[in-house]
C-alpha positions as CSV (number, residue, x, y, z in Angstrom):
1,X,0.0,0.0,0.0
2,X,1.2,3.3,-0.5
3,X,0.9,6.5,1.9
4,X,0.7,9.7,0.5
5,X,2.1,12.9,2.1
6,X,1.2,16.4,1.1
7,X,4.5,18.4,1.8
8,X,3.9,21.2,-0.3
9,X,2.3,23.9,1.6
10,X,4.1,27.3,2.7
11,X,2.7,26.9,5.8
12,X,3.3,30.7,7.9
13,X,3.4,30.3,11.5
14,X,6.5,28.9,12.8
15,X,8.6,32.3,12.3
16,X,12.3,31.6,11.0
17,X,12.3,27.9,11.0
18,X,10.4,28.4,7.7
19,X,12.6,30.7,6.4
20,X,15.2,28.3,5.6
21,X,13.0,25.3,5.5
22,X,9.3,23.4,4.4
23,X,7.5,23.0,7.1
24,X,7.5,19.5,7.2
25,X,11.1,19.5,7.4
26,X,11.4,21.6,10.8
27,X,13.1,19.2,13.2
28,X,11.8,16.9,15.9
29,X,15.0,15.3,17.7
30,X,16.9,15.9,15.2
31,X,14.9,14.5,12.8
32,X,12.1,16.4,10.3
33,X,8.9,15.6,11.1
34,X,8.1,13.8,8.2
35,X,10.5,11.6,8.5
36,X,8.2,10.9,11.8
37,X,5.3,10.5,9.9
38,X,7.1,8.1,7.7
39,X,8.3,6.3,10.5
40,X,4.8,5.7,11.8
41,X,3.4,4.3,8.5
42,X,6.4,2.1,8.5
43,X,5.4,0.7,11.5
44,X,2.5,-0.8,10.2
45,X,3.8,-1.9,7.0
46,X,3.3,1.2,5.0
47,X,6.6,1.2,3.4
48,X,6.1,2.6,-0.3
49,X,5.8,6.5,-0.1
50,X,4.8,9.5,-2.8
51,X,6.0,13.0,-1.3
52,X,3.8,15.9,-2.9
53,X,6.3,18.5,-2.8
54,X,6.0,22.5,-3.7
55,X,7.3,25.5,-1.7
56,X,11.1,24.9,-1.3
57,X,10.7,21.3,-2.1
58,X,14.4,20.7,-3.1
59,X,15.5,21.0,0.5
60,X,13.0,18.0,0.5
61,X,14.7,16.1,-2.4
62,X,18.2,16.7,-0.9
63,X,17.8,15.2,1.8
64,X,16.4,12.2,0.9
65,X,19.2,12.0,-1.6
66,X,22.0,12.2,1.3
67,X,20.0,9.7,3.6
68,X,21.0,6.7,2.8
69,X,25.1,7.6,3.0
70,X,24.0,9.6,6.3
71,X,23.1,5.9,7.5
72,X,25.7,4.1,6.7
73,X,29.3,3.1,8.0
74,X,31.7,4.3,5.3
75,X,35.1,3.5,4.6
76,X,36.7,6.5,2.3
77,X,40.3,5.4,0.1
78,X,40.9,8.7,-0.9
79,X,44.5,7.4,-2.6
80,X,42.2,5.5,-5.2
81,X,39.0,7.7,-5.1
82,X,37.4,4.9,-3.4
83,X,34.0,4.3,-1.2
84,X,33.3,0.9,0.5
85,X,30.1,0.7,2.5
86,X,30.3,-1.1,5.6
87,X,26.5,-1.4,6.8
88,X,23.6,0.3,6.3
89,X,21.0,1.1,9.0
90,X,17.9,2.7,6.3
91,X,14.5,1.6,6.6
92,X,13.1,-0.1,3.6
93,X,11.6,2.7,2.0
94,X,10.9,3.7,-1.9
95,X,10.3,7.1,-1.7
96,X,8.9,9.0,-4.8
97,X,9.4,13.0,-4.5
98,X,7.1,15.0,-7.0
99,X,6.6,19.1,-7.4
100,X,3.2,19.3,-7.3
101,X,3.1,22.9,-7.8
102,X,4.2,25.9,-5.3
103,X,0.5,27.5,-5.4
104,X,-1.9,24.1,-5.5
105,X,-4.0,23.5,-3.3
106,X,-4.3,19.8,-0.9
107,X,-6.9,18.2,-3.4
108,X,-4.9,19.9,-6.5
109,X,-1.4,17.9,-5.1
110,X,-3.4,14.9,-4.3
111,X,-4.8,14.7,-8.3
112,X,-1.5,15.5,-9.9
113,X,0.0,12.1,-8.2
114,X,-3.5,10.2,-9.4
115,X,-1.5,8.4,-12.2
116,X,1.6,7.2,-9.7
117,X,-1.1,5.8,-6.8
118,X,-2.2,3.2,-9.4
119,X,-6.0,1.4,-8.9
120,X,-5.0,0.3,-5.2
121,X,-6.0,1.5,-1.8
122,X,-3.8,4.4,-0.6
123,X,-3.3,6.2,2.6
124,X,-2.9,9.7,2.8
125,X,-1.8,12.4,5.2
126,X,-0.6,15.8,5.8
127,X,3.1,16.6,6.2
128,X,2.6,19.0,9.5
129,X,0.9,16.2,12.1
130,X,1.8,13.5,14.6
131,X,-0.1,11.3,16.2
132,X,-0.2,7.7,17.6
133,X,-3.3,6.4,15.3
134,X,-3.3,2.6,14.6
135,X,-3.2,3.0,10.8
136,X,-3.5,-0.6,10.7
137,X,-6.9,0.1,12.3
138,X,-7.8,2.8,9.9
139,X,-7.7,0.6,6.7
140,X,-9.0,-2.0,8.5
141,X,-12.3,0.1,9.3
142,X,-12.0,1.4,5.6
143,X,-12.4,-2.1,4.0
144,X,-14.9,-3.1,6.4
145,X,-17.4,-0.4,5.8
146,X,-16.5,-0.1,1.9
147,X,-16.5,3.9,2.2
148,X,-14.6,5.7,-0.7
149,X,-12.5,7.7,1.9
150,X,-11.7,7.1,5.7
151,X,-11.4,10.1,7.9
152,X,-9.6,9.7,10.9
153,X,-11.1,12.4,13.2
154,X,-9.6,13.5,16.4
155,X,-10.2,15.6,19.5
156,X,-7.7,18.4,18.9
157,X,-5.7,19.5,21.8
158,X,-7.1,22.0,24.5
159,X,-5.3,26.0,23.3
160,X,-7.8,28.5,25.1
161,X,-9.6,29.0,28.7
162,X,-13.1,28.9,28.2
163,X,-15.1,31.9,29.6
164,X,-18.5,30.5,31.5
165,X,-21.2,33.7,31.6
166,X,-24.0,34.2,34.1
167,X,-27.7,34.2,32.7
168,X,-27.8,37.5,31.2
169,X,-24.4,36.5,29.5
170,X,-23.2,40.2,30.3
171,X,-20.7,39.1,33.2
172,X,-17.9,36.3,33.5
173,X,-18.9,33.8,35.8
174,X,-15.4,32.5,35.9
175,X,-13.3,31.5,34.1
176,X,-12.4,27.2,32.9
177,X,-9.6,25.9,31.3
178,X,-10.8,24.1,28.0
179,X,-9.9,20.2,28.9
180,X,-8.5,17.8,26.2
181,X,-11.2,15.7,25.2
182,X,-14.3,17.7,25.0
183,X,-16.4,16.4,22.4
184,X,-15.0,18.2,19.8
185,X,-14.1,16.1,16.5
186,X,-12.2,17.8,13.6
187,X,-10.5,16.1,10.4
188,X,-7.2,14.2,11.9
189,X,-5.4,13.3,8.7
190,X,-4.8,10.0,8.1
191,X,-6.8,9.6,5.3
192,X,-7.4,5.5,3.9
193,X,-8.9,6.2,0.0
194,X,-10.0,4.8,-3.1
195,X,-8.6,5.8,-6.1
196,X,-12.0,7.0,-7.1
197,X,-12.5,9.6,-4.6
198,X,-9.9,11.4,-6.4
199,X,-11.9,12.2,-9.5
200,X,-14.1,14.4,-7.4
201,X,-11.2,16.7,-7.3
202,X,-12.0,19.6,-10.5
203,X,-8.7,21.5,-10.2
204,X,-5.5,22.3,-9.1
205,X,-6.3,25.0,-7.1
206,X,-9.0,22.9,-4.9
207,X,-9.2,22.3,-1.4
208,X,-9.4,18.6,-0.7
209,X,-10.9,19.8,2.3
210,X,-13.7,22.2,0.8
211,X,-16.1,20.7,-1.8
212,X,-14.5,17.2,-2.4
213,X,-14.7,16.3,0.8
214,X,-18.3,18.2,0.9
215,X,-19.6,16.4,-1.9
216,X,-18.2,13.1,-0.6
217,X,-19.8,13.4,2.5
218,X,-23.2,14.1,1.0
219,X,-22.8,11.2,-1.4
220,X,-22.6,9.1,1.9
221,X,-18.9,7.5,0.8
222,X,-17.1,8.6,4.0
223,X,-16.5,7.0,7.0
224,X,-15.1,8.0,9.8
225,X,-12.3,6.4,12.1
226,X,-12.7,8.1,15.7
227,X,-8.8,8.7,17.3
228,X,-9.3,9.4,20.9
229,X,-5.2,9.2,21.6
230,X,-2.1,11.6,21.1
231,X,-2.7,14.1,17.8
232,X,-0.5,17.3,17.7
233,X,-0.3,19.6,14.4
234,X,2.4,21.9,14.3
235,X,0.7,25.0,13.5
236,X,2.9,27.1,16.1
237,X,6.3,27.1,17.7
238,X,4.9,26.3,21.0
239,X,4.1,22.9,19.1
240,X,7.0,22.3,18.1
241,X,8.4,23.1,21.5
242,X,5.8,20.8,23.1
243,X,6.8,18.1,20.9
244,X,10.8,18.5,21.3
245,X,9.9,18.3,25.1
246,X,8.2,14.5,24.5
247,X,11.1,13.8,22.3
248,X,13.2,14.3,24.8
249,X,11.5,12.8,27.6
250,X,12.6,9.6,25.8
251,X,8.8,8.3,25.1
252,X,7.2,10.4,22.9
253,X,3.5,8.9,22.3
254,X,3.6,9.1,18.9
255,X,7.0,6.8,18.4
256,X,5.2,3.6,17.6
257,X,8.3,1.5,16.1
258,X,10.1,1.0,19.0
């Protein structure tokens, strides 16, 4: 099966790190955070990968051409301009890295890959979230309720104090944190689709999020996977922060290959 990540997008709230980088690339650990994401597919089998590139995607393409001599013992002759590999340590990945465009939009990235996903079941994702989601779970609720896409929704992480207001709603009561886990579900990632759902996408300028999905859902061809453990996106620094913090901690929820 292969796993589709949208790493494209300018993206416009992590100050400098974007500056010099794509967003999915900032660093987790040491590590970009889609190499994460890819991590977590791998886990579950997921192995075969198409990376839809756009806004500085040869930072992208670099460094996925350095990886696999970045995990390797070397031996360098430089007498006889020689190079000997002594072990490798790579995960068995096929990557494919395609510029989708620097101005199209998630559904108009996801089209412009339609003829490289093939007729088979494909997972899909954005290139900015982590999360532990058992994606073996996701196709396995995609293929038993024969939907054309699988949404995996999630309760997205408590950001703001909640205000409660007396009757007349013209005072503060007092004032609540927001708790994680309200019942508030919002659009995950972690997308299981059929190649089909793909021809509801008109252009490269759409929103796979706008009116494919809209349509889709009124056709009654998506399902819905309900995540209720660890989701972070990293929209801000302070997520990026909070992450580096669980990285370090040594047992960050999302790292499900170890």
């Amino acid at each position: 099966m292969k796993a589709v990540i949208l790493a494209g997008g300018y993206g416009s709230r992590l100050g400098e790190e974007l500056t010099v980088r794509p967003k999915p690339m900032v660093e987790i650990g040491g590590y970009p955070i889609l190499w994460h994401i890819m991590k977590i597919y791998s886990a579950h089998g997921v192995n075969d990968f198409i990376i839809c590139c756009g806004f500085q995607g040869h930072i992208i393409k670099q460094y996925f051409s350095d990886y696999y001599l970045h995990a390797c013992d070397l031996r360098f002759d430089l007498s006889k301009n020689r190079m000997e590999i002594l072990g490798q340590h790579v995960e068995p990945w096929t990557v494919t890295l395609v510029d989708t465009g620097i101005d199209s939009g998630t559904g108009g990235r996801l089209k412009r890959v339609r003829d490289l996903i093939g007729e088979e079941t494909f997972c899909f994702t954005y290139g900015d979230v982590l999360s532990d989601v058992n994606v073996s779970e996701v196709i396995r609720s995609h293929r038993e309720n024969e939907a054309l896409v699988t949404l995996t929704a999630v309760q997205p992480p408590a950001r703001f104090g909640a205000l409660e207001l007396n009757e007349s709603g013209d005072r503060i009561h007092r004032f609540q944190e927001k708790r994680d886990g309200m019942e508030v579900w919002v659009n995950g990632g972690f997308f299981v689709i059929e190649p089909a759902a793909i021809d509801y996408i008109s252009g490269e300028e759409e929103m796979w999020e706008a009116a494919p999905l809209e349509q889709l859902a009124q056709d009654k061809r998506i399902s819905v996977y309900r995540h209720g453990g660890f989701w972070r996106c990293v929209d801000h620094l302070s997520d990026k922060m909070h992450l580096e913090s669980l990285w370090q901690s040594g047992s960050p929820p999302w790292n499900v290959w170890e």
